[in-house]
N, C-alpha and C positions, 0 to 999 in steps of 0.2 A: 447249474446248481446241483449240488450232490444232497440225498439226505442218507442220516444214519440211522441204525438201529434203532433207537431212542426215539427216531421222529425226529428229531435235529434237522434244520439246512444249514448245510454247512457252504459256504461263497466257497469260489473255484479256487482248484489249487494254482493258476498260473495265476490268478489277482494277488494271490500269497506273494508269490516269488518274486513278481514285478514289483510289488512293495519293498519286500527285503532287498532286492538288488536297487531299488531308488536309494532305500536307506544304505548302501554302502558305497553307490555311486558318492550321492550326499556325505559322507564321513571322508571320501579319498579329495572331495571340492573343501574341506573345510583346512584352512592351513594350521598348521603345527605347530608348537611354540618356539621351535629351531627357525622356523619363516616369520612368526611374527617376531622375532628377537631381531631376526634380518631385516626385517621391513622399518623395525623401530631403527636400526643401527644406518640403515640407508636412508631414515628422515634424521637420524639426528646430525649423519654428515654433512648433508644439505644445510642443513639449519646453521651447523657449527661453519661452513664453506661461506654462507649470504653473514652472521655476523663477522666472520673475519674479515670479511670485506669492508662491510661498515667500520668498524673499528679501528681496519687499516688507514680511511680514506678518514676517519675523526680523527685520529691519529697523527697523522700527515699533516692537518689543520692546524692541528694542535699544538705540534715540534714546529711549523712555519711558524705562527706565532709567538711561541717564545723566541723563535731566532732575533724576530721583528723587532720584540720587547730588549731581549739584551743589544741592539743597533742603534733603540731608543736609550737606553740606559747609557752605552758606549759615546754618545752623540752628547749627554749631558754632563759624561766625565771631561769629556775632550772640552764643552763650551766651559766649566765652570773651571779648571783646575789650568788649560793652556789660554785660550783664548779672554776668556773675561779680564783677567789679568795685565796683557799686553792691548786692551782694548781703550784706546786715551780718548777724548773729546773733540781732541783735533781730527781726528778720522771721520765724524761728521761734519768740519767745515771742508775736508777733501786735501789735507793737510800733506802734501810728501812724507814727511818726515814720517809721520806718525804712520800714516800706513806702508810706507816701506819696514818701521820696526815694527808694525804687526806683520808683516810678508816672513819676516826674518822670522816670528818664530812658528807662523802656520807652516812651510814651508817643512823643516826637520821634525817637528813634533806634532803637527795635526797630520799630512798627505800621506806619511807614510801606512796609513790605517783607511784612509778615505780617498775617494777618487776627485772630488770638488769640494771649494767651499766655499760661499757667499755669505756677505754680511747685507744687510738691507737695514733702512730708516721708516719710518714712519710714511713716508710717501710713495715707497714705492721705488726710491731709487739706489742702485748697488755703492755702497760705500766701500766695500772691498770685496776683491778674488781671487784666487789666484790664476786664471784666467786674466790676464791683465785687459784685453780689449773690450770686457764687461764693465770695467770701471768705471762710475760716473754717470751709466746708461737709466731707464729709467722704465718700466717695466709696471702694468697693471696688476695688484694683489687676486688670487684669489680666494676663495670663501675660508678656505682652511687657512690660508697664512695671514688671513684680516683675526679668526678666530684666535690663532695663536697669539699674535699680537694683544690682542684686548683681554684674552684671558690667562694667557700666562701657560695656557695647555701645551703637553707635547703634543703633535702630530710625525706620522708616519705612512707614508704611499708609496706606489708603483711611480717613478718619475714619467710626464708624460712630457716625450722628447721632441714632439712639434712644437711646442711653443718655445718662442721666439726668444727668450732668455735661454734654452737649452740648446741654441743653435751648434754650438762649438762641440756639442760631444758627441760622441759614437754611436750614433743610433740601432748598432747593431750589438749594443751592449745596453742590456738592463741593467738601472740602476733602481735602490732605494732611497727619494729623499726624506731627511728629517729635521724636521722643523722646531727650534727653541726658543725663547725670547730670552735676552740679555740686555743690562742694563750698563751704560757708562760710567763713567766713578760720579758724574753727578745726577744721572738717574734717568737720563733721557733712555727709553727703551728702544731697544734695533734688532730686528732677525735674523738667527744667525742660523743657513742652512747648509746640511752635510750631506752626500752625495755618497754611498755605500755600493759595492758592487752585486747585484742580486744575486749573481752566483756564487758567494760570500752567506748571503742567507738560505739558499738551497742547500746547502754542503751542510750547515750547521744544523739543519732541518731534517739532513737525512741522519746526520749523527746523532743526533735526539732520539728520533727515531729506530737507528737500529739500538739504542740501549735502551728504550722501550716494548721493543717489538718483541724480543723472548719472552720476556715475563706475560703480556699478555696473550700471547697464542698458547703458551704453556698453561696458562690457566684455565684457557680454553677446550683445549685437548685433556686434561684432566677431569676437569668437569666432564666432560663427554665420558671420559672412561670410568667417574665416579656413577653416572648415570646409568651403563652397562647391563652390570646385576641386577638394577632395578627395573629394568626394561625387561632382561628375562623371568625375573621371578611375577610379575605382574603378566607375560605373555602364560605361561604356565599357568596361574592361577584362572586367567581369561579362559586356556582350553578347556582347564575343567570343570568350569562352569558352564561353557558351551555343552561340553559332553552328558554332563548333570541335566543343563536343559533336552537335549535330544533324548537322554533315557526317558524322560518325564512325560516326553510329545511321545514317544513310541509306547510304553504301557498304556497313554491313555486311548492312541489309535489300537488299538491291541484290545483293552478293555470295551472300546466302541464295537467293536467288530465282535466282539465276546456276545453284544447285550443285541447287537442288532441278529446276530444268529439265532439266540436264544426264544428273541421274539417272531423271528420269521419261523422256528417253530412253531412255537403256539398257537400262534394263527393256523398254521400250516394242520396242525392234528385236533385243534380244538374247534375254532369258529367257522374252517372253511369248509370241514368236515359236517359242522353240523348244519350250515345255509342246504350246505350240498344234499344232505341228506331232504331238509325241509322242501328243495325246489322238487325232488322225486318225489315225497310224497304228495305234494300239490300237483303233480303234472299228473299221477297215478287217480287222486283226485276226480279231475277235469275230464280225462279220457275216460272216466266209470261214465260219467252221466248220470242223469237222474238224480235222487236224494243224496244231499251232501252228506258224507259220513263225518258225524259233530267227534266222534273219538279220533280221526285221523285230523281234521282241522285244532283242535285241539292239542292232541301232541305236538302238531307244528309249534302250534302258536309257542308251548311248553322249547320247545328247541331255540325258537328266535328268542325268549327272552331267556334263557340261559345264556344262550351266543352274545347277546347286548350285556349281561353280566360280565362274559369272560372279557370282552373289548373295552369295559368300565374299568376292569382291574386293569388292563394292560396302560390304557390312559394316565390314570393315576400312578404307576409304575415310573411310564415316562416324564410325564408332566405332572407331578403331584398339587402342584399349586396354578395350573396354567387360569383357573374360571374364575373370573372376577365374580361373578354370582355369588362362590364357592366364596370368597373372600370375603366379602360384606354380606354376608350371611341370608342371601337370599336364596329362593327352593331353585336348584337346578335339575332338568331331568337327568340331564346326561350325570350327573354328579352325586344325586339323590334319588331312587326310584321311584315312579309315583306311587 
């Protein structure tokens, strides 16, 4: 420690310097707004990369399923407009006639769109196919095709080609079947199911899709670039409020370092000065011998209680309200003199 003219201590000048060099080490660690506008820009590509994904893969869902929906719709043009039509009575007692003139016309105007097709009775066994060695065969419902039966719903699935009615077809070809309920001219109801190629639904799925797929990435990619300016003008505003906060922390370590100088004076020329003095005249005192001299104990004593004065005001300086005493109004020494 240095002191000055005045009696000042003044703290070392390399505690200075190492301070100010933290503080600018501290200002070159704090990033920019050109890096936080970056930082935002490399979170919002991430963000904008994870929902196009989502969106792609809701998307995809989304064009599959309408494909389905119009296969389903397609499956109800075909049963109501070709087949219910050429669909006679006799085709439930197993009639030649009648199901050769349903062949006649599923054959040019239903296949050329579907890959199979099956009528079914109420039991369970094929009334017509065009598969002919299906015919007549007799086959266990399952839960979707007892449903469709009884409540008149369409359904729509993944064909599953192990079972033993889908013996004859290409197990290396996915199909879609869909299931309808149709009625005879006097009302007995029969199943009538249509066999779609799924790569028929994939294809329709992806064309859905690519007339989808611009408008949403482009909306995406705008939003991101509407977002831009806002991300710098808000990184901007952030440094200077950072910066704002740092002046704020630095006057007030500045003003600290002001008050603790100030008082390490004080001490320094006032109270240490005057102990100092009090311990020489007591030791001068003691080494006399003999009769106490009452004007040199006396002055001490005048010195210590000046000295407890000046370290009363410095108290009250630093901690003006620190003595609960002082607060609820009871006598304190330290606060009140006796």
């Amino acid at each position: 420690m240095s002191r000055t003219r005045s009696g000042r201590v003044d703290a070392p000048a390399g505690r200075s310097r190492t301070r100010r060099s933290r503080n600018v080490h501290d200002d070159e660690r704090q990033p920019s707004s050109a890096g936080l506008a970056v930082r935002y820009a490399l979170t919002g590509l991430v963000t904008l990369l994870a929902v196009a994904l989502v969106a792609a893969h809701a998307g995809r869902t989304m064009s599959t399923e309408v494909a389905i929906d119009a296969a389903v719709r397609a499956t109800a043009l075909v049963g109501d407009l070709a087949v219910r039509p050429a669909l006679d009575d006799a085709v439930l007692r197993g009639d030649p006639r009648a199901v050769a003139a349903l062949d006649e016309v599923v054959r040019p105007r239903v296949l050329s769109s579907l890959v199979r097709v099956k009528i079914w009775d109420e039991g369970g066994r094929i009334l017509y196919s065009d598969e002919p060695r299906l015919r007549g065969q007799q086959f266990a419902f399952s839960a979707d095709e007892r449903r469709v039966l009884a409540t008149g719903e369409r359904h729509a699935g993944l064909s599953d080609l192990t079972r033993p009615e889908n013996r004859f077809e290409d197990h290396d070809v996915a199909l879609l079947e869909v299931y309808e309920r149709l009625t005879t001219p006097s009302g007995v109801p029969v199943l009538f199911e249509a066999y779609h190629r799924y790569e028929g639904i994939t294809e329709e799925s992806r064309r859905t899709w690519t007339r989808f797929a611009p408008s949403l990435f482009g909306a995406l990619v705008l939003l991101a670039l509407l977002q831009l300016p806002i991300a710098v003008a808000l990184a901007r505003r952030l440094r200077r409020a950072q910066r704002q906060r740092e002046t704020l922390l630095r006057r007030v370590i500045e003003a600290t370092d002001t008050d603790r100088r100030r008082i390490a004076g004080d001490l320094h020329d006032g109270v240490v000065q005057d102990l100092a003095g009090v311990a020489f005249a007591l030791g001068a005192v003691v080494r006399a011998g003999g009769a106490v001299n009452v004007a040199e104990v006396d002055g001490a004593a005048w010195r210590i209680r000046h000295a407890v004065r000046s370290l009363r005001s410095l108290l009250v300086e630093i901690y003006p309200r620190t003595c609960t005493r002082r607060a609820s109004k009871q006598r304190c020494r330290t606060c009140w003199p006796a």
